[in-house]
C-alpha positions as CSV (number, residue, x, y, z in Angstrom):
1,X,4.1,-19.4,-9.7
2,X,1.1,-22.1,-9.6
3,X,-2.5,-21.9,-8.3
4,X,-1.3,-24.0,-5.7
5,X,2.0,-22.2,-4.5
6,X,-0.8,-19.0,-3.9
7,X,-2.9,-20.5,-2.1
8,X,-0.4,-21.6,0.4
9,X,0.5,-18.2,0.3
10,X,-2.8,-16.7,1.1
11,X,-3.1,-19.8,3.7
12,X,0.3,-18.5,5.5
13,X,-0.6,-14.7,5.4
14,X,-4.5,-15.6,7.2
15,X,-2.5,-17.7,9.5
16,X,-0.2,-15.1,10.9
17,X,-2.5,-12.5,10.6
18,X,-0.6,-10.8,7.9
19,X,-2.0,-6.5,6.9
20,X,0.0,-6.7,3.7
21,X,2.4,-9.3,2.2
22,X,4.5,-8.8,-1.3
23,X,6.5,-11.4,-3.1
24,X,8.7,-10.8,-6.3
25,X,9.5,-14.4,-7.7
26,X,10.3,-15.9,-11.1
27,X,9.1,-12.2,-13.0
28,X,6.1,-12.4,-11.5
29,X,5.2,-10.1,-8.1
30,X,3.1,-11.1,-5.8
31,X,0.9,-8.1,-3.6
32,X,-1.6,-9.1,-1.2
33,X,-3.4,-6.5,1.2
34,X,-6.3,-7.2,4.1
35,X,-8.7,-4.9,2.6
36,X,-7.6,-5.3,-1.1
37,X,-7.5,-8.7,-2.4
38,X,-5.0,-10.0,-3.3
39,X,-2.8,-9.3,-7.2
40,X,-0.8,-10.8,-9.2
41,X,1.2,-8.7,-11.2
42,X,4.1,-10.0,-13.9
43,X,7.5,-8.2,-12.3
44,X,9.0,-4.8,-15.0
45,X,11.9,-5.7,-15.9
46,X,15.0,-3.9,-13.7
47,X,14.2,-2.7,-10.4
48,X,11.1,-2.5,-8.5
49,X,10.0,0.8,-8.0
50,X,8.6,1.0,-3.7
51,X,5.6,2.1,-2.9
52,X,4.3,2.2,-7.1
53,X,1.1,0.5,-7.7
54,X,0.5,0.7,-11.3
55,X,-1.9,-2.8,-12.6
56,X,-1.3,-2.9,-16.3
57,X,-3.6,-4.5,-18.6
58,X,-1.6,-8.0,-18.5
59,X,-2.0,-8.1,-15.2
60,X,-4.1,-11.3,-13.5
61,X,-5.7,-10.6,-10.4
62,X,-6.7,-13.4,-7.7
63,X,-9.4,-12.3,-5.1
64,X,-9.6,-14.9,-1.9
65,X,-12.7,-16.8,-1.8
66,X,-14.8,-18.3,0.4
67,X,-12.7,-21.1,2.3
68,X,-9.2,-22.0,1.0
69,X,-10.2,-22.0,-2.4
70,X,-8.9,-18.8,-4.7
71,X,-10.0,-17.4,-7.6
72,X,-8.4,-17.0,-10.8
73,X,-9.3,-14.4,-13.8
74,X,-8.0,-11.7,-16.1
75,X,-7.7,-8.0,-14.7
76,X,-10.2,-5.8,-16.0
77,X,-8.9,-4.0,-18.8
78,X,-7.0,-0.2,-18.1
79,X,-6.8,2.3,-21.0
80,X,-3.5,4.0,-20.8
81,X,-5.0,7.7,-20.5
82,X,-7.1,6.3,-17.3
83,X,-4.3,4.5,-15.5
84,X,-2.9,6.1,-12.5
85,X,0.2,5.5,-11.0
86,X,0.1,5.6,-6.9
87,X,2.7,6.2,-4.6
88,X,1.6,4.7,-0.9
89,X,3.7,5.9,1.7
90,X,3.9,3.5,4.2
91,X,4.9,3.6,8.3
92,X,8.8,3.0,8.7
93,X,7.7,1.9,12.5
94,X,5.7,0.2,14.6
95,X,3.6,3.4,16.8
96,X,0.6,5.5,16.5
97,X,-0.6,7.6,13.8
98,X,-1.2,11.1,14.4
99,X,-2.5,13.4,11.8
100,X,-1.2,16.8,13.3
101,X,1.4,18.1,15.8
102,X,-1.0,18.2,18.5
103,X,-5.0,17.9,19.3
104,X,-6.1,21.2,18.5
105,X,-3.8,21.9,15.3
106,X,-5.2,21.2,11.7
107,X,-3.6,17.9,10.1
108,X,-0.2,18.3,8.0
109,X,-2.2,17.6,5.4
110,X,-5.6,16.7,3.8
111,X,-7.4,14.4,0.9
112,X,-7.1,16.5,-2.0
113,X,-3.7,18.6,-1.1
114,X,-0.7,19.1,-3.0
115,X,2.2,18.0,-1.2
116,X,6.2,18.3,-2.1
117,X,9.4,16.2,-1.1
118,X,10.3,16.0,2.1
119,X,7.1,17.9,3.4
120,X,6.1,16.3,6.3
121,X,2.6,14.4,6.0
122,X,2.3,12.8,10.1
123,X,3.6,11.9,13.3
124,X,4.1,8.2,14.5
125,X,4.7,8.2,17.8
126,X,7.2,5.1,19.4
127,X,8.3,4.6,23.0
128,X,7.1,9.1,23.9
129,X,9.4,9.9,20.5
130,X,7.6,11.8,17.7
131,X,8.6,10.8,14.7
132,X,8.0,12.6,11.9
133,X,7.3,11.2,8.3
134,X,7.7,13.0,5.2
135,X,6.8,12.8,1.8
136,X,9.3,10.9,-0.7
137,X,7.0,11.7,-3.6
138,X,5.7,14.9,-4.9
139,X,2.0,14.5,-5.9
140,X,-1.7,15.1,-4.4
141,X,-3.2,13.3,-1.3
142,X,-5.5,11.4,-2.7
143,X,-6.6,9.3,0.3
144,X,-5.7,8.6,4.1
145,X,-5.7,4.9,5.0
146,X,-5.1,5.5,8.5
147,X,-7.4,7.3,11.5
148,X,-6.0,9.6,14.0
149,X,-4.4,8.4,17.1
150,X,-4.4,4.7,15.6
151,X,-1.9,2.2,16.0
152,X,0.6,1.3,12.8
153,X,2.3,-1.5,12.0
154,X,5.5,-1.7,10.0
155,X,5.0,-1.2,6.7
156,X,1.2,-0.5,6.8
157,X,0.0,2.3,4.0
158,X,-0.4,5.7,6.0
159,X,-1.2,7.7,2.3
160,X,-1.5,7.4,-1.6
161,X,0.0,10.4,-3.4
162,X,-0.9,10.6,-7.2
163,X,2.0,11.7,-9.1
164,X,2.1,14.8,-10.8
């Protein structure tokens, strides 16, 4: 993938207003989120694994600039004993984001909790359905990227979960 190919990229995603946008091409993936820049990351070989973010030391990262010029530089560098591996859960629908089953209940669950499989972690509420979404990973909250009663798109990150 060239310099040039990513920065049509990033042109397309601030065109259409894009919250997140990944590309797996060539053995290189391609990950770029609104509030996190934008990395490029050379693909593991075999299958993906969803919702992992795990930069290794190899990794390049490209930050947008100012105007429609990018960036290119190493990573910094990640000892092995400090890397953590993230799982994000992300919304399966378009709705709003609710933290708890109702207004005057504590949240499912909190910054800091453990959670299991299949516990359930919010509500996203479509067309008067409540939806609930559970956990796929086993792990500790270790931040909520959505407020309560906010809207969600598809596929924005709702949670990160550090594996246990």
């Amino acid at each position: 993938m060239t310099l040039d190919e990513i920065r049509q990229i990033l042109e397309m995603v601030r065109e259409h207003a894009l919250a997140e946008f990944e590309l797996e091409q060539e053995g290189v993936r391609l990950r770029i989120c609104k509030d996190g820049g934008v990395q490029v990351i050379p693909a593991p070989s075999g299958a993906p694994t969803p919702g992992a973010v795990a930069p290794g030391p190899s990794a390049a990262q490209v930050l947008p600039a100012a105007g429609p010029h990018a960036v290119v530089g190493p990573a910094p560098a990640v000892d092995d004993d400090t890397a953590l591996e993230l799982a994000v859960v992300k919304s399966p629908i378009v709705g709003t984001f609710y933290r708890s089953p109702d207004p005057s209940a504590p949240p499912f669950v909190e910054v800091g909790q453990a959670v299991r499989k299949g516990q359930v972690l919010c509500i996203i509420e479509a067309m008067k359905l409540m939806n609930e979404i559970e956990s796929e990973y086993e792990g500790e909250i270790v931040r909520v990227f959505v407020d309560n009663g906010q809207p969600v798109q598809f596929g924005e990150r709702l949670f990160a979960i550090k594996g246990q």
